[in-house]
NUFI-32223 format. One record per residue (C-alpha): chain; residue number from 0; residue in three letters; z, y, x. Coordinates in nm, 2 decimals. Layout:
// NUFI-32223
   chain     n   res       zz       yy       xx
       A   NUM   ALA        Z        Y        X
...
END
This chain:
// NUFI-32223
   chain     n   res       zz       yy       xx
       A     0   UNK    12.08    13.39     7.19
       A     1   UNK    11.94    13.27     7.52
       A     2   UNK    11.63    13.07     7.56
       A     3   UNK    11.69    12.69     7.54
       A     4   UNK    11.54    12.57     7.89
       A     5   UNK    11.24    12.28     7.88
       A     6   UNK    11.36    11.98     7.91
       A     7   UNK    11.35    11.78     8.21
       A     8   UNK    11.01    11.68     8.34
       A     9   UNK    10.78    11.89     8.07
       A    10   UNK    10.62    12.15     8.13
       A    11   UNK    10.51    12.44     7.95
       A    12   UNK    10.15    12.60     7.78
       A    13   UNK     9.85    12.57     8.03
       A    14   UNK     9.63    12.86     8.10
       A    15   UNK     9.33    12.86     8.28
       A    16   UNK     9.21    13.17     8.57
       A    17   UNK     8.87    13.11     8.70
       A    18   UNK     8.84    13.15     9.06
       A    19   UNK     8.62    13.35     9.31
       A    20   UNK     8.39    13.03     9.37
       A    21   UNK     8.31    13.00     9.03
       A    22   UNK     8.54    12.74     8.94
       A    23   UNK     8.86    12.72     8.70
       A    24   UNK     9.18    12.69     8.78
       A    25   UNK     9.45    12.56     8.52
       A    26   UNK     9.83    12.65     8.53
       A    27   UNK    10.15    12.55     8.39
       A    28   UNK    10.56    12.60     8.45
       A    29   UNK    10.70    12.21     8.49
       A    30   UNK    11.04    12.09     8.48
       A    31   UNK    11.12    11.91     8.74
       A    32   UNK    11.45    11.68     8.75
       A    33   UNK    11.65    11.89     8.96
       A    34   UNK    11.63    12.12     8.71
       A    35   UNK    11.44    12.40     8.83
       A    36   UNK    11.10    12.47     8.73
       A    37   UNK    10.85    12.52     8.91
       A    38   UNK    10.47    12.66     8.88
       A    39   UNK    10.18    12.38     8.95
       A    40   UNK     9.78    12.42     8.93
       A    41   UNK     9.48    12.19     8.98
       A    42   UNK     9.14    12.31     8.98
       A    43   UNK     8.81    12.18     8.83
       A    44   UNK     8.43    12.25     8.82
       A    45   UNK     8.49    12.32     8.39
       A    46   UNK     8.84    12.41     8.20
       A    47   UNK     8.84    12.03     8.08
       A    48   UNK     8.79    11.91     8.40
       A    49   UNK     9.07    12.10     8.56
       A    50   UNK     9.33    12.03     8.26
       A    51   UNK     9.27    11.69     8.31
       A    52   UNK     9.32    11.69     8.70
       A    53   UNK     9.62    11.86     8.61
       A    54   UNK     9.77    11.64     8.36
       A    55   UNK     9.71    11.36     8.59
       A    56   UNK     9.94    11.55     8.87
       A    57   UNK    10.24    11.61     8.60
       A    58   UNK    10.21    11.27     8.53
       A    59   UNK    10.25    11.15     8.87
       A    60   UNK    10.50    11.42     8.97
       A    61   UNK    10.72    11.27     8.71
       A    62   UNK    10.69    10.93     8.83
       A    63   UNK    10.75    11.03     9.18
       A    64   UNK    11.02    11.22     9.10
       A    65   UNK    11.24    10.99     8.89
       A    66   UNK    11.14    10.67     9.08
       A    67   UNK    11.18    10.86     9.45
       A    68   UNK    10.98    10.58     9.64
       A    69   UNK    10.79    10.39     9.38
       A    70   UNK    10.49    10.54     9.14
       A    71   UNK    10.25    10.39     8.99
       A    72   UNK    10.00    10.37     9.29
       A    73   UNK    10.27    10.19     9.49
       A    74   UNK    10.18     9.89     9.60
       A    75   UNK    10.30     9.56     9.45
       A    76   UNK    10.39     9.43     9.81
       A    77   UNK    10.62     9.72     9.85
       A    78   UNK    10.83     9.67     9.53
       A    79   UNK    10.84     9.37     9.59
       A    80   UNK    11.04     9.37     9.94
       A    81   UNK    11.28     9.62     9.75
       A    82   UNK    11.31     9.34     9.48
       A    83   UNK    11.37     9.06     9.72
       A    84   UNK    11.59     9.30     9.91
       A    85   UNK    11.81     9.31     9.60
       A    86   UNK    11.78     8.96     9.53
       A    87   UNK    11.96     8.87     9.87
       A    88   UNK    12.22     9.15     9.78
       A    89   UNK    12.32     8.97     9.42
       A    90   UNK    12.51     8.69     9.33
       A    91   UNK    12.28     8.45     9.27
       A    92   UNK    12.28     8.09     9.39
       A    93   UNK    12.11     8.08     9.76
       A    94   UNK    11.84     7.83     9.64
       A    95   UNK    11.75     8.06     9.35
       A    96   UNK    11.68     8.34     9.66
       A    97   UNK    11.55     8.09     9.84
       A    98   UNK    11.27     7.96     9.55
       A    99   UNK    11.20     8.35     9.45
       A   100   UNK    11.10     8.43     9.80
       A   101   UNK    10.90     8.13     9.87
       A   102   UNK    10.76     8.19     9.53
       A   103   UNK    10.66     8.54     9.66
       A   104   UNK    10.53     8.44     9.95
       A   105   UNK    10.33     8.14     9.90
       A   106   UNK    10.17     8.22     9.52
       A   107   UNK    10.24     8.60     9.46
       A   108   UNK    10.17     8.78     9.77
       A   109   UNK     9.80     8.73     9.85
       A   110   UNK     9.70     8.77     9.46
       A   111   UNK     9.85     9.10     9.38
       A   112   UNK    10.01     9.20     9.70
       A   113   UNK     9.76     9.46     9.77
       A   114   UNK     9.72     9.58     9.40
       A   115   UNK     9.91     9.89     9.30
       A   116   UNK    10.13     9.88     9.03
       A   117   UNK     9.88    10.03     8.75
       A   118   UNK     9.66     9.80     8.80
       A   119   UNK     9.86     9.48     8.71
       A   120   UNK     9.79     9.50     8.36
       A   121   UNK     9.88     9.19     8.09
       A   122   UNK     9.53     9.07     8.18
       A   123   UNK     9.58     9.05     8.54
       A   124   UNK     9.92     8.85     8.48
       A   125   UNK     9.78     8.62     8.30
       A   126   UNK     9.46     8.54     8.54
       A   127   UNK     9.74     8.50     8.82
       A   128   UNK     9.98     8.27     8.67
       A   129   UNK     9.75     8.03     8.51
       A   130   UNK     9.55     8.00     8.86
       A   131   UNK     9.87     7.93     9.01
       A   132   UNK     9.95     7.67     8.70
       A   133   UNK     9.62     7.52     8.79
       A   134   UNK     9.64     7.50     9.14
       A   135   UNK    10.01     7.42     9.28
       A   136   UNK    10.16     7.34     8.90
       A   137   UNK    10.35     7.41     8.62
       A   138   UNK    10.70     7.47     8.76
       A   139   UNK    10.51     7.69     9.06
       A   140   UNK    10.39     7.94     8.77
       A   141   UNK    10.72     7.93     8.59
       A   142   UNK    10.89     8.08     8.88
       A   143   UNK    10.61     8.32     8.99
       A   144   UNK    10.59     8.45     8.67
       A   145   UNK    10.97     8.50     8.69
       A   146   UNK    10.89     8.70     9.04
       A   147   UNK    10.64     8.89     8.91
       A   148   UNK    10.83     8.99     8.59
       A   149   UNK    11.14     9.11     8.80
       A   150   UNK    10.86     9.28     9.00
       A   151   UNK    10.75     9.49     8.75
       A   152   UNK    11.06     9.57     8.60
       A   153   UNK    11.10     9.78     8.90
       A   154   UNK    10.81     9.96     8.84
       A   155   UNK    10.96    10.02     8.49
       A   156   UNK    11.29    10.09     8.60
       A   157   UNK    11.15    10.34     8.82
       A   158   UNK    10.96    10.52     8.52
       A   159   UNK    10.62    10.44     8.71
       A   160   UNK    10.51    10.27     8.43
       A   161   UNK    10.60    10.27     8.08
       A   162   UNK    10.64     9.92     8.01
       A   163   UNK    10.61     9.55     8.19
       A   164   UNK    10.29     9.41     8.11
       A   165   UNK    10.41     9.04     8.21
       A   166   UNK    10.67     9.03     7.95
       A   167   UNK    10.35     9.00     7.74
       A   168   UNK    10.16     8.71     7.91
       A   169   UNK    10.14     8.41     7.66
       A   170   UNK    10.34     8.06     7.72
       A   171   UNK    10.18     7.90     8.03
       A   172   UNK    10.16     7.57     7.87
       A   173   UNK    10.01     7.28     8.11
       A   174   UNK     9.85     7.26     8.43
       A   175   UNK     9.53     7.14     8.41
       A   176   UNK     9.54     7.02     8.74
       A   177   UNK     9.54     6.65     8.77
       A   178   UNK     9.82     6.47     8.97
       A   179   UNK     9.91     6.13     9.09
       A   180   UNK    10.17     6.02     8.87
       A   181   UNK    10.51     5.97     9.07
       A   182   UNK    10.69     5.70     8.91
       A   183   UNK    11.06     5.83     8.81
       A   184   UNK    11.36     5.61     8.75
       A   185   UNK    11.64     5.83     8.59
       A   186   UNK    11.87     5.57     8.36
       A   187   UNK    12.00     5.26     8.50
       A   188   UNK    12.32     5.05     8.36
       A   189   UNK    12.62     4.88     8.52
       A   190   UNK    12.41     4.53     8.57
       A   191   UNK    12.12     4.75     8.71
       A   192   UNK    12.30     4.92     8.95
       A   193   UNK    12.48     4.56     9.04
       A   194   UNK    12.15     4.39     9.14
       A   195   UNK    12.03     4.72     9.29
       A   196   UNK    12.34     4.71     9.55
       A   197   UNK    12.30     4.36     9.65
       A   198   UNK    11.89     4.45     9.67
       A   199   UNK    12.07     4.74     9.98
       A   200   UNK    12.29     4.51    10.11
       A   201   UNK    12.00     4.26    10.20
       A   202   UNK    11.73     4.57    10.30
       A   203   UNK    11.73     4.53    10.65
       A   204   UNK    11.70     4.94    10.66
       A   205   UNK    11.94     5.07    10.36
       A   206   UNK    12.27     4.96    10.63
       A   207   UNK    12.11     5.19    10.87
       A   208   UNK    12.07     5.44    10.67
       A   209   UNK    12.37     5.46    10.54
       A   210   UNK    12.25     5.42    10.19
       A   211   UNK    12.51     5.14    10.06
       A   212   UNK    12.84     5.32    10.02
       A   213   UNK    12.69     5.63     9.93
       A   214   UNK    12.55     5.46     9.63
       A   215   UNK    12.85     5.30     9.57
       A   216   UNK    12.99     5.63     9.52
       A   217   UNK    12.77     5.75     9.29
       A   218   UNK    12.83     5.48     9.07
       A   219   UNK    13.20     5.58     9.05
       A   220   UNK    13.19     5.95     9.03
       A   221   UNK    12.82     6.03     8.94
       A   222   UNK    12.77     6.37     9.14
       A   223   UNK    12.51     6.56     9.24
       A   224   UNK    12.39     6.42     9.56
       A   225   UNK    12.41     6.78     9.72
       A   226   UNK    12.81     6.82     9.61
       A   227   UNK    12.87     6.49     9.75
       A   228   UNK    12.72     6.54    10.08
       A   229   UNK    12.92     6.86    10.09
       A   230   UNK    13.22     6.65    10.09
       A   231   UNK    13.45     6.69    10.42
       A   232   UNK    13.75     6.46    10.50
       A   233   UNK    13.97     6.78    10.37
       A   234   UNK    13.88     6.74    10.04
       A   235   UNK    13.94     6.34    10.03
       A   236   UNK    14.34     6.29     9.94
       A   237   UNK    14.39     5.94     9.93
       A   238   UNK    14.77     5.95     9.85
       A   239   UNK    14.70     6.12     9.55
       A   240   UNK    14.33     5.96     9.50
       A   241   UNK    14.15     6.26     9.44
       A   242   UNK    13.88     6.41     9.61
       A   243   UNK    13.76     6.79     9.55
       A   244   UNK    13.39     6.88     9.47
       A   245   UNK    13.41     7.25     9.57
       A   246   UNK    13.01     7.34     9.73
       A   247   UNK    12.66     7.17     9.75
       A   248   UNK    12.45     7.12    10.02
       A   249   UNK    12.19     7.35    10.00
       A   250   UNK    11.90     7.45    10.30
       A   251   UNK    11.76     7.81    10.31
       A   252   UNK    11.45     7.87    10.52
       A   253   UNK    11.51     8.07    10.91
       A   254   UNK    11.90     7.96    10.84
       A   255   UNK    11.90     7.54    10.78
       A   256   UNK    12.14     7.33    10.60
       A   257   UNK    12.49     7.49    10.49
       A   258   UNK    12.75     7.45    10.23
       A   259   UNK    12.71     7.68     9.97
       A   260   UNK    13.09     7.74     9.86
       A   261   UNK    13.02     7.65     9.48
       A   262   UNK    12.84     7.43     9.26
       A   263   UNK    12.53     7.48     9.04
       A   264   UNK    12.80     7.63     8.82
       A   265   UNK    13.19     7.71     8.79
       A   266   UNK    13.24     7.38     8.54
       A   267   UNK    13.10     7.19     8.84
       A   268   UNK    13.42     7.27     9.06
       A   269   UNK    13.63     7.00     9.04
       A   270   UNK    13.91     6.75     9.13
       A   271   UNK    13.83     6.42     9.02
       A   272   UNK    14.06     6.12     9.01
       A   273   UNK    13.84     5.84     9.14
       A   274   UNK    13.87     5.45     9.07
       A   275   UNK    14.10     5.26     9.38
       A   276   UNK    13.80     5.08     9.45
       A   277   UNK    13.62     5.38     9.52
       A   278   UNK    13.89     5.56     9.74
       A   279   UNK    13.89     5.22     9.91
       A   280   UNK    13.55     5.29    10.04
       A   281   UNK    13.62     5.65    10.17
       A   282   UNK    13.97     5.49    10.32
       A   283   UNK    13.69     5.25    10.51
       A   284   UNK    13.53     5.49    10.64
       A   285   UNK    13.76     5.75    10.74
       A   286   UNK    13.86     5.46    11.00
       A   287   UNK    13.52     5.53    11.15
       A   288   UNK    13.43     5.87    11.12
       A   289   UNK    13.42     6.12    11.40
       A   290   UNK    13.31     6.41    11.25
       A   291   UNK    13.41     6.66    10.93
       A   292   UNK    13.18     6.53    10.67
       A   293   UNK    13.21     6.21    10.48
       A   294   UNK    12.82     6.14    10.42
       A   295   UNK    12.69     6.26    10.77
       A   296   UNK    12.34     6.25    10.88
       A   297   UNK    12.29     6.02    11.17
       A   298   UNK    12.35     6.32    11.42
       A   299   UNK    12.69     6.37    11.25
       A   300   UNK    12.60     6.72    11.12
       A   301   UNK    12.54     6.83    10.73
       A   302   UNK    12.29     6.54    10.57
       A   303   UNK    12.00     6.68    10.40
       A   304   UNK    12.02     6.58    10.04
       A   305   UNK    11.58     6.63    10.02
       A   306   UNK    11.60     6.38    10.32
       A   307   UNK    11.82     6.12    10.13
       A   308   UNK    11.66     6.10     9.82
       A   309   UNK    11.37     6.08    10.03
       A   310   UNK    11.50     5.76    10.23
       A   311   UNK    11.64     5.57     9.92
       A   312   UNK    11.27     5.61     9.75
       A   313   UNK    11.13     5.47    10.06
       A   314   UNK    11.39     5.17    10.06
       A   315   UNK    11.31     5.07     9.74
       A   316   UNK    10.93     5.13     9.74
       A   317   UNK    10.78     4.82     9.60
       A   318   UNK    11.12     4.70     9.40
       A   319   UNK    11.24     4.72     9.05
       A   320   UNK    11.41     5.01     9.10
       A   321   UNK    11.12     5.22     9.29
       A   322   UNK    11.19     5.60     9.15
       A   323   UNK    11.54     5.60     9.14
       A   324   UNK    11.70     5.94     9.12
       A   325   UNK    12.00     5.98     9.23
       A   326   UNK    12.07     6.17     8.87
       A   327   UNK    12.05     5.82     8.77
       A   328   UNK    12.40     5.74     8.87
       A   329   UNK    12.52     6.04     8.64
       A   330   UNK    12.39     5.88     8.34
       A   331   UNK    12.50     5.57     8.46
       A   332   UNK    12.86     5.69     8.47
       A   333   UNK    12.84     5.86     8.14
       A   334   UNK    12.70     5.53     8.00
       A   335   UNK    13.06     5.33     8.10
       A   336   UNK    13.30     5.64     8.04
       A   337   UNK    13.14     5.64     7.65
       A   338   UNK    13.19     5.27     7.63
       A   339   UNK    13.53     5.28     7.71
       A   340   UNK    13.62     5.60     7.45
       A   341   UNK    13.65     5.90     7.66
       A   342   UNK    13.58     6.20     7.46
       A   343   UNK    13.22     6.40     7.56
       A   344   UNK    13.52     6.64     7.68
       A   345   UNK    13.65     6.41     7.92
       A   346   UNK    13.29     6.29     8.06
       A   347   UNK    13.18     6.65     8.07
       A   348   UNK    13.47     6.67     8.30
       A   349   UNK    13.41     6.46     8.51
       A   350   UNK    13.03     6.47     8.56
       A   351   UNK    13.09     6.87     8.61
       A   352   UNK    12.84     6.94     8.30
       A   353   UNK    12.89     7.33     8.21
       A   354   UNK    12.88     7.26     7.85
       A   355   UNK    13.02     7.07     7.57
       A   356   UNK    13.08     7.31     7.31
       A   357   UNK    13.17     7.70     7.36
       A   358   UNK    13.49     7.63     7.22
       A   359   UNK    13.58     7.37     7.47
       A   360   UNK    13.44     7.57     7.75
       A   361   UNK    13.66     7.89     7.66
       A   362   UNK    14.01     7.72     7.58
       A   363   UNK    14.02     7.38     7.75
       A   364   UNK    14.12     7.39     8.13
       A   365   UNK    13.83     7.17     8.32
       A   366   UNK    13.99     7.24     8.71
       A   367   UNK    14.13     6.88     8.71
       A   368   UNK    14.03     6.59     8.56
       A   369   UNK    14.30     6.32     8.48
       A   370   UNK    14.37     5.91     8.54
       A   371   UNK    14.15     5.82     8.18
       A   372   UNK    13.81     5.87     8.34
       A   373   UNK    13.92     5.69     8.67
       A   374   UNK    14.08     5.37     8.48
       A   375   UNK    13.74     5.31     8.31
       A   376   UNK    13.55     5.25     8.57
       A   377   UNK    13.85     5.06     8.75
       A   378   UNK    13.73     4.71     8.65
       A   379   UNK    13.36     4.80     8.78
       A   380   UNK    13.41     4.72     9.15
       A   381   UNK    13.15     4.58     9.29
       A   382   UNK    13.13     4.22     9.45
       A   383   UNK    13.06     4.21     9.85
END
């Protein structure tokens, strides 16, 4: 019966030949993952010395081997363009790339860009992402330590190390930096959002800033602002009085604003049937428009959804409602669909929430959204 051959990188009994200099040289027959085997020494001033020098080269053989272009010594920088360069290769949304690579770049790369890959221990993890917790915040750790952990999964992957130390680093908890607190108006009801429009229509900025109808709007179909502003004139059918949230307005750094061709997820592409008095608005402006998009900026091109939520706080600085986010308007509508009976199917629907229940999600078709949503908010027009 033939000799069963080693397996794949192990190698075989050492033995040790001392050497004309008075030194000792240790030997052994590895494995290597082509298969062939092949002879490899180190040699040291004692035979301890040298078995060690030589274990230390099997080991790295191994992890050059399997991993091609990543070991242990590797530096963290250099996995880490391979895991960005993977990033912008996968499916993810383009401001999930775009937060991982700023993430990277601004917390990550000057704190463990230069280590190698052996030395980022559990310990080293942790020291990293709480400095970053205490110095630029919470949500700025949460997402480095999501980085870092894709990082070293490479490393892992690559069999340079045996296991990912920041898989081990204990919850973050909270920043013990101290920040101005940022007043944030999230909930409003119908007689809220009433005062509220006749608060714009007297603003001498709001008109000019084309703040009025888009809130309007907001209070009939409560979207996200960035699917709204991705709205173009082809996806407004008055005859039927529907209009098709299909993308979101998204900006990615060295490429600017764009429409990313789907919402923050599939349950959020959808055809709504609006209230007359809402389509009434878009009819209004249609009359105007020279450009694609419904919402423009005031250059006609793409609006920036950070620069709008950014002009409606500064409009309404000083006033009852200073805070307001626009996610306000999504509980807002939610509020008047419940009162009127719609099932938390129907709102789900039409607020493009992902889930409900998993049954619903698997055998309910979401893609359009009926008349019953529509009609309740019907009798909410608002006054001039």
């Amino acid at each position: 019966m033939p000799r069963q051959p080693m397996p794949l990188g192990t190698y075989g009994e050492i033995w040790y030949v001392p050497t004309p200099a008075g030194k000792v040289r240790a030997l052994t027959n590895y494995r290597d993952y082509d298969g062939v085997t092949r002879p490899v020494e180190r040699t040291g001033k004692t035979e301890n010395a040298a078995r060690n020098r030589l274990k230390e080269a099997l080991r790295d053989r191994a992890r050059a081997v399997v991993g091609e272009e990543v070991t242990d010594s590797t530096k963290v920088s250099e996995v880490a363009e391979k895991y960005l360069a993977e990033l912008d290769e996968s499916k993810k949304a383009a401001r999930t790339k775009r937060t991982y690579r700023e993430s990277w770049d601004r917390d990550l790369k000057g704190a463990v860009g230069s280590l190698m890959g052996r030395e980022i221990t559990t310990g080293t993890a942790e020291r990293v992402l709480r400095t970053i917790r205490d110095t630029a915040g919470l949500g700025s750790a949460k997402h480095a330590k999501v980085v870092l952990t894709a990082i070293m999964g490479l490393y892992v992957r690559y069999d340079a190390i045996p296991t990912n130390p920041v898989r081990e680093v204990a919850a973050l908890g909270e920043s013990k930096k101290v920040k101005p607190v940022r007043k944030k108006l999230t909930k409003i009801e119908w007689d809220d959002y009433l005062r509220l429009r006749a608060y714009l229509v007297d603003h001498k900025r709001a008109p000019g800033l084309d703040l009025i109808d888009l809130v309007d709007m907001h209070a009939a179909v409560g979207p996200r602002l960035g699917e709204f502003l991705a709205l173009d004139w082809t996806r407004v059918r008055e005859h039927e009085g529907v209009i098709l949230l299909e993308g979101t307005v998204i900006r990615i750094t060295g490429v600017g604003l764009f429409v990313q061709p789907h919402t923050k997820s599939m349950a959020g592409m959808r055809t709504l049937k609006i209230p007359n008095w809402a389509m009434d608005v878009l009819r209004k402006r249609r009359e105007t428009a020279t450009g694609e998009w419904v919402f423009p900026s005031s250059s006609g091109s793409l609006r920036d959804p950070d620069n709008t939520r950014k002009a409606l706080r500064g409009v309404l600085a000083g006033s009852e409602w200073e805070g307001l986010h626009p996610h306000a308007f999504r509980h807002l509508v939610a509020t008047q669909l419940d009162a009127a009976g719609l099932s938390a199917r129907e709102i789900a629907d039409y607020l493009g929430h992902a889930q409900v229940s998993m049954t619903q999600d698997v055998y309910m078709n979401r893609k359009s959204v009926g008349h019953r949503a529509a009609d309740a908010l019907e009798g909410l027009k608002p006054t001039e």
